[in-house]
Backbone as numpy.savetxt, mean C-alpha at the origin, in Angstrom:
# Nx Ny Nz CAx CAy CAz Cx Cy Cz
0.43 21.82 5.09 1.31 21.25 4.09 1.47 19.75 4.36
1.29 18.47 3.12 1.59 17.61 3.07 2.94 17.18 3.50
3.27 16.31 4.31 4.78 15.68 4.29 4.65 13.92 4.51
5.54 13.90 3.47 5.63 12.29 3.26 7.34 11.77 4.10
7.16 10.74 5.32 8.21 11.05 5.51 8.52 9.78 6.44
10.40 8.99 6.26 9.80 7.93 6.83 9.45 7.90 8.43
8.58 6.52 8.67 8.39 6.64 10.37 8.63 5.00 10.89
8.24 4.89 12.06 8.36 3.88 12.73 6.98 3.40 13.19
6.46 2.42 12.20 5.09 1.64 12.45 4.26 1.52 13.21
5.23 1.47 14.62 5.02 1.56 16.05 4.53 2.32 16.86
5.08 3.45 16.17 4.97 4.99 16.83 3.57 5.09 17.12
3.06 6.16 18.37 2.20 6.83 18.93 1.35 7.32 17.96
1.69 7.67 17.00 1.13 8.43 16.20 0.96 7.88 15.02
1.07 6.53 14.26 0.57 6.22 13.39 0.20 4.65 13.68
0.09 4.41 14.93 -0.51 2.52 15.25 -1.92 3.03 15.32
-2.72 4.23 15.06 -3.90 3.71 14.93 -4.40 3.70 13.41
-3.61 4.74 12.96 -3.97 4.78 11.28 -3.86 3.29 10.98
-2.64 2.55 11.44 -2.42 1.60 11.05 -3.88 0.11 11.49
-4.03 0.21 12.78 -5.22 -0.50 13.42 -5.92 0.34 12.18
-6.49 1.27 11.71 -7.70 1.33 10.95 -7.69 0.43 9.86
-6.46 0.78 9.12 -6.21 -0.20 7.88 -6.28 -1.63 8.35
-5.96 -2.05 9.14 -5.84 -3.89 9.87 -7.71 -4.13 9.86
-8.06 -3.15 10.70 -9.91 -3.05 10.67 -10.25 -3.14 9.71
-10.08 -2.03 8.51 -10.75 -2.07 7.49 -10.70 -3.82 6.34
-9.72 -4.29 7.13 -9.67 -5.42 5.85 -10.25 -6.44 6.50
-9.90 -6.42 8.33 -10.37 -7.43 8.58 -12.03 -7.73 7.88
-12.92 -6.23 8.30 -14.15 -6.44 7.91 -14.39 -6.42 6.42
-13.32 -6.08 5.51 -13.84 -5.77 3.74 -13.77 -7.43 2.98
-13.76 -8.62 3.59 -13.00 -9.74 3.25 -13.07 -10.86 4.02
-12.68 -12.25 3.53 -12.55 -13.18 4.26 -11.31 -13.25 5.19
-11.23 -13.58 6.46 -9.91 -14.01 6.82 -8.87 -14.84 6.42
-8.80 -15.78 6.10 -8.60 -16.71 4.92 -7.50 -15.86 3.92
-8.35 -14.68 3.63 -7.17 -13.93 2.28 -6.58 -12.59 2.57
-7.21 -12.18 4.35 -6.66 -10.92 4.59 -4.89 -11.27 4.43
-4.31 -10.42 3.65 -2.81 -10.19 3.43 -2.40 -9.15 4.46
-3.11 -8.03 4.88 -2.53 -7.03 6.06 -1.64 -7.08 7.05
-0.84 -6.36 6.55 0.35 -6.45 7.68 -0.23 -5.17 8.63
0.05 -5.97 10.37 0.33 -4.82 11.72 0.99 -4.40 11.92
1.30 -3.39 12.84 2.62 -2.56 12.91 3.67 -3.20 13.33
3.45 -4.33 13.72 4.92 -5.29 14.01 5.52 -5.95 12.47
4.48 -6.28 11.71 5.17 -6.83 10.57 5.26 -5.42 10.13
5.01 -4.63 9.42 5.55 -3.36 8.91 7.44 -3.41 9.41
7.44 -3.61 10.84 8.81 -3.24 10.96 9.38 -3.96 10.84
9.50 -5.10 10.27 10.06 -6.34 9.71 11.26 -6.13 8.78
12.08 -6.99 8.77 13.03 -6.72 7.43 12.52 -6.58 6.18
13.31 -5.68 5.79 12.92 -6.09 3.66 11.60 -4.53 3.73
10.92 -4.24 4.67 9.82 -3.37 4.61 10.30 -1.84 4.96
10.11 -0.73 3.89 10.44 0.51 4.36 8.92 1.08 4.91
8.83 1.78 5.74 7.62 2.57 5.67 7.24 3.90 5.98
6.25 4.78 5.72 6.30 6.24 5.48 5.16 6.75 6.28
5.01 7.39 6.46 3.93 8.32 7.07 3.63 10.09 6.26
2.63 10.02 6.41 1.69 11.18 5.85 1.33 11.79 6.72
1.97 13.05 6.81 1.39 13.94 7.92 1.07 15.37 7.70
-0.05 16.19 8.18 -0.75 17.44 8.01 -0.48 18.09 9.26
0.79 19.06 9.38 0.39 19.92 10.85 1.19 19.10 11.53
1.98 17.98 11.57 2.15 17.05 12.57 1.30 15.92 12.72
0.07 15.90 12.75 -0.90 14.84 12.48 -1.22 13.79 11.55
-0.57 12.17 12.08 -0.84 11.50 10.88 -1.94 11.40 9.88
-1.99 11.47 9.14 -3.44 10.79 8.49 -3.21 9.27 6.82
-1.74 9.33 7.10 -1.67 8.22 6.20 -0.44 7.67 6.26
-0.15 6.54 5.41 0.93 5.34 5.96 1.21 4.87 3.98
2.21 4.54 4.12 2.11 3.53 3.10 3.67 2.73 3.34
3.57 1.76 2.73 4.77 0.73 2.40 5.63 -0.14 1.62
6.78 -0.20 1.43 7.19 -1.06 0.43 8.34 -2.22 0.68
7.67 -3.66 -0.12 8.24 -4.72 0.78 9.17 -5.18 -0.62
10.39 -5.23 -0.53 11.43 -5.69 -1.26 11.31 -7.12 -1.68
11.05 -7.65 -2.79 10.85 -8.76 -3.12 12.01 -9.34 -3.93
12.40 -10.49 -4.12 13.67 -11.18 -4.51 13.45 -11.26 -6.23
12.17 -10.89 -6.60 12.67 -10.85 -8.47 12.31 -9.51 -8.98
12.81 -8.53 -8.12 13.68 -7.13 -8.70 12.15 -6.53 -8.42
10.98 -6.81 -8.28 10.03 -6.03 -8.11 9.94 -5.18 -6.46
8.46 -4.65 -5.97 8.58 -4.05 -4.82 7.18 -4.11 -4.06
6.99 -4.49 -3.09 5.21 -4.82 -3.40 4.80 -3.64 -2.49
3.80 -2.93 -2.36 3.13 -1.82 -1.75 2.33 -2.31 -0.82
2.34 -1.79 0.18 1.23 -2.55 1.71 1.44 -1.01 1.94
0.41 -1.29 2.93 -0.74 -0.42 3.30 -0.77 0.78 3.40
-1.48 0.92 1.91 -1.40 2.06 1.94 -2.80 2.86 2.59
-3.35 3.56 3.41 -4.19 3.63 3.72 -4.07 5.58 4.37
-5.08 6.02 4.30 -5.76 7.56 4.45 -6.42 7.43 5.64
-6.57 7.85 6.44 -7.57 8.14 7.95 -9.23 8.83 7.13
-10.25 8.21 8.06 -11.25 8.59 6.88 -11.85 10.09 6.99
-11.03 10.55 8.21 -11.63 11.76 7.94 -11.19 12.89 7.30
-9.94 12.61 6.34 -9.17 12.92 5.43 -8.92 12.16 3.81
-10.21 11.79 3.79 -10.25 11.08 2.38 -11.13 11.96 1.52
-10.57 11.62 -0.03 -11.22 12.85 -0.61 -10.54 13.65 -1.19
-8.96 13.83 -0.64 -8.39 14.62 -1.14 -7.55 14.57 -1.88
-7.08 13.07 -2.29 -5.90 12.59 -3.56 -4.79 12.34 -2.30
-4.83 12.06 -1.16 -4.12 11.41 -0.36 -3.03 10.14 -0.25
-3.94 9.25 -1.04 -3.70 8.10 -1.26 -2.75 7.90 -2.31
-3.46 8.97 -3.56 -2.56 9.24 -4.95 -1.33 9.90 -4.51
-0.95 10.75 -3.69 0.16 11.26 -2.99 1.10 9.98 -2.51
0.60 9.28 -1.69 1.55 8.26 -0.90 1.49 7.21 -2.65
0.71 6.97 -3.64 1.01 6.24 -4.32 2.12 6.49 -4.99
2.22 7.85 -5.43 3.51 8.78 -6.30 4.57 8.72 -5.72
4.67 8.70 -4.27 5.48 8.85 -3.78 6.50 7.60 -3.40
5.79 6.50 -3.70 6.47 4.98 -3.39 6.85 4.39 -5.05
6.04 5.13 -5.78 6.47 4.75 -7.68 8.01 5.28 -7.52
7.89 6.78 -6.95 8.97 7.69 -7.13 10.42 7.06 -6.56
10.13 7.32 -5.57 11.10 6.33 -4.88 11.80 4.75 -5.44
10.85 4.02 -5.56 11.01 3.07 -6.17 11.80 2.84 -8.04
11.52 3.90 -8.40 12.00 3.94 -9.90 12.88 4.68 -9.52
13.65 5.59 -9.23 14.98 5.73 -8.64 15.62 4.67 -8.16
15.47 4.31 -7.38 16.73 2.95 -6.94 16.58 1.78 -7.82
16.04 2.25 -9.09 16.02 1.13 -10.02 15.07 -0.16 -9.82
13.89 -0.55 -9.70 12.58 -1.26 -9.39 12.35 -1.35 -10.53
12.16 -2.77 -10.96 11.64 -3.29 -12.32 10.32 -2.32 -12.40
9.22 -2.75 -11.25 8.02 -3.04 -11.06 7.49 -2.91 -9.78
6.16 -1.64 -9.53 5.34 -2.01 -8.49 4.47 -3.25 -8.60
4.32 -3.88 -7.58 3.19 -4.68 -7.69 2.47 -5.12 -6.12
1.09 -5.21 -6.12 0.49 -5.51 -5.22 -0.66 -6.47 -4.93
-1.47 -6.49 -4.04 -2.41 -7.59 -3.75 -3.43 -6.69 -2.93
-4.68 -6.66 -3.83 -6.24 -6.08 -3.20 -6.72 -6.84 -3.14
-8.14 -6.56 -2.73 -9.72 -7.20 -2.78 -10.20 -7.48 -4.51
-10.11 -8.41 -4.59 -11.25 -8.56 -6.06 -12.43 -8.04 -5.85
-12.67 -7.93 -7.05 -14.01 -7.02 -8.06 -15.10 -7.34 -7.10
-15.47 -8.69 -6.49 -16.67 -8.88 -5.85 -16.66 -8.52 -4.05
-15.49 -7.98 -4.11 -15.57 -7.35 -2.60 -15.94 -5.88 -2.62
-16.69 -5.41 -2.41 -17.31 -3.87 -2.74 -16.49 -2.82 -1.74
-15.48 -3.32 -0.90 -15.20 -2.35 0.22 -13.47 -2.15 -0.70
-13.29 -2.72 -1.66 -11.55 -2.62 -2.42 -12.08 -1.86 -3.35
-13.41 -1.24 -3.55 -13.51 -0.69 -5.25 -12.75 0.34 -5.22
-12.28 1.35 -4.71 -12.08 2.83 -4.50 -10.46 2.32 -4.91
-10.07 1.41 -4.30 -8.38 1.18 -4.16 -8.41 0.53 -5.71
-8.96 -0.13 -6.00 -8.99 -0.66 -7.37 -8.52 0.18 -8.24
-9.95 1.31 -8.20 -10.23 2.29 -9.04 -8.83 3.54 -9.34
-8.25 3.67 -7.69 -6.95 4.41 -7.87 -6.38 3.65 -8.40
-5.75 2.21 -8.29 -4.63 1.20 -8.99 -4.78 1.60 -10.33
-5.94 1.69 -11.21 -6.38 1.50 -12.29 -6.01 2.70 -12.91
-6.34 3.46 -12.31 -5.89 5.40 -12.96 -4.55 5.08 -12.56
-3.74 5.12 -11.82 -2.54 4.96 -12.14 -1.66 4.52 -12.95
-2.14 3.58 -13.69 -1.97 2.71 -14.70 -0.98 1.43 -14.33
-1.93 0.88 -12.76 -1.95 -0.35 -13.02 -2.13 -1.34 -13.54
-1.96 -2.60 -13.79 -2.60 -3.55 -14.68 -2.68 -4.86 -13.81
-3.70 -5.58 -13.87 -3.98 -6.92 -13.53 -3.19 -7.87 -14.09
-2.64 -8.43 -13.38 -1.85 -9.55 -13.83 -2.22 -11.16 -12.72
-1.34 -12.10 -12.69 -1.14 -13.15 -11.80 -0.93 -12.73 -10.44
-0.86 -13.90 -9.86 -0.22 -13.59 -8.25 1.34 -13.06 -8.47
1.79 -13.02 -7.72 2.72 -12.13 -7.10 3.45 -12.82 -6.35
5.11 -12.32 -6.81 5.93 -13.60 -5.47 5.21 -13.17 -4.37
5.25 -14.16 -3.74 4.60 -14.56 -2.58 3.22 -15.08 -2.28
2.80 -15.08 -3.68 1.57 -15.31 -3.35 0.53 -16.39 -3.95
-0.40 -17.34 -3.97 -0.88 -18.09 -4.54 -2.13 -17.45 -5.19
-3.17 -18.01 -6.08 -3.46 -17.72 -6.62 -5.49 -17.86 -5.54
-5.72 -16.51 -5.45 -7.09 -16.58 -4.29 -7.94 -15.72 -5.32
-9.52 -16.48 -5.29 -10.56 -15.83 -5.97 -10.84 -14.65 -4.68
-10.00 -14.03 -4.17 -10.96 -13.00 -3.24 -9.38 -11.80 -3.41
-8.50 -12.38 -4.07 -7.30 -11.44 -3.96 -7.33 -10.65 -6.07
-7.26 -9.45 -5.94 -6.68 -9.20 -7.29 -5.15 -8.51 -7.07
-4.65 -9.19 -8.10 -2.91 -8.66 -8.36 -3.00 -7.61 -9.38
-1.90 -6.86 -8.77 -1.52 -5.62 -10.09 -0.12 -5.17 -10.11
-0.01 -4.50 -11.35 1.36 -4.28 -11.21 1.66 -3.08 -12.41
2.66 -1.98 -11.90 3.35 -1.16 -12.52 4.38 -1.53 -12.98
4.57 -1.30 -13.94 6.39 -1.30 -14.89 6.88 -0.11 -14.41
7.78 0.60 -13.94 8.65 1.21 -13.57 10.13 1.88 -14.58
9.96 2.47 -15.34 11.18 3.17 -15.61 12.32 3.80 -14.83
13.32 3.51 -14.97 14.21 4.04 -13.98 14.40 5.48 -14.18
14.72 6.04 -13.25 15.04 7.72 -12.70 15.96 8.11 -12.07
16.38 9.47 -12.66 17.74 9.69 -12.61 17.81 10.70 -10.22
């Protein structure tokens, strides 16, 4: 059984999921535009974060960083790869919309790999079925040919 549930970044049990995601971007991208937060920024103010676990065993992470114009931005969300495949990702995505449109969140919004980085297509491709949409940068962010922005509208929930 899936459990989505929060954790501590730090922990034994999800700093390597987390090192995978830090890996995976270092190599999918320039340094220059890696945005990835480590398990020290994860535990930062303003950042909640969750863990995905099977059995006890992590296999996924995701996050949400409180931004000052009512939106919420999503970091890292990331699956262990030997558990990909299974709508994992779409799980921790539902689960940070969910959350988020309850406590009243204008808007998800986040920061990937653009179209010409071939290692963000998959994350794209979920953003996109979700019914993300491409927009501008993002507080916090300037405007990088290697970054794409997206963003959910959010209805509130009771």
């Amino acid at each position: 059984m899936i459990e989505i549930r929060p954790a501590d970044p730090m922990s034994d049990a999800l700093r390597p999921v987390i090192e995978a995601h830090f890996a995976h971007s270092e190599q999918a991208g320039p340094a220059e535009s890696n945005h990835t937060m480590g398990p020290e920024a994860l535990s930062g103010d303003g950042i909640r974060f969750w863990g995905l676990f099977e059995e006890g065993r992590a296999l996924g992470c995701g996050a949400l960083k409180t931004l000052p114009d009512g939106t919420a931005e999503v970091k890292s969300v990331h699956v262990v790869e030997a558990a990909r495949g299974r709508g994992l990702a779409r799980v921790m995505m539902a689960h940070l919309a969910d959350l988020a449109a309850k406590e009243g969140t204008e808007a998800l919004v986040l920061e990937t790999g653009a179209a010409h980085l071939p290692d963000y297509a998959a994350a794209r491709k979920l953003y996109e079925a979700l019914g993300y949409s491409y927009c501008g940068p993002i507080y916090g962010y300037e405007d990088d040919p290697n970054s794409a922005f997206m963003r959910l509208a959010l209805e509130p929930r009771p």
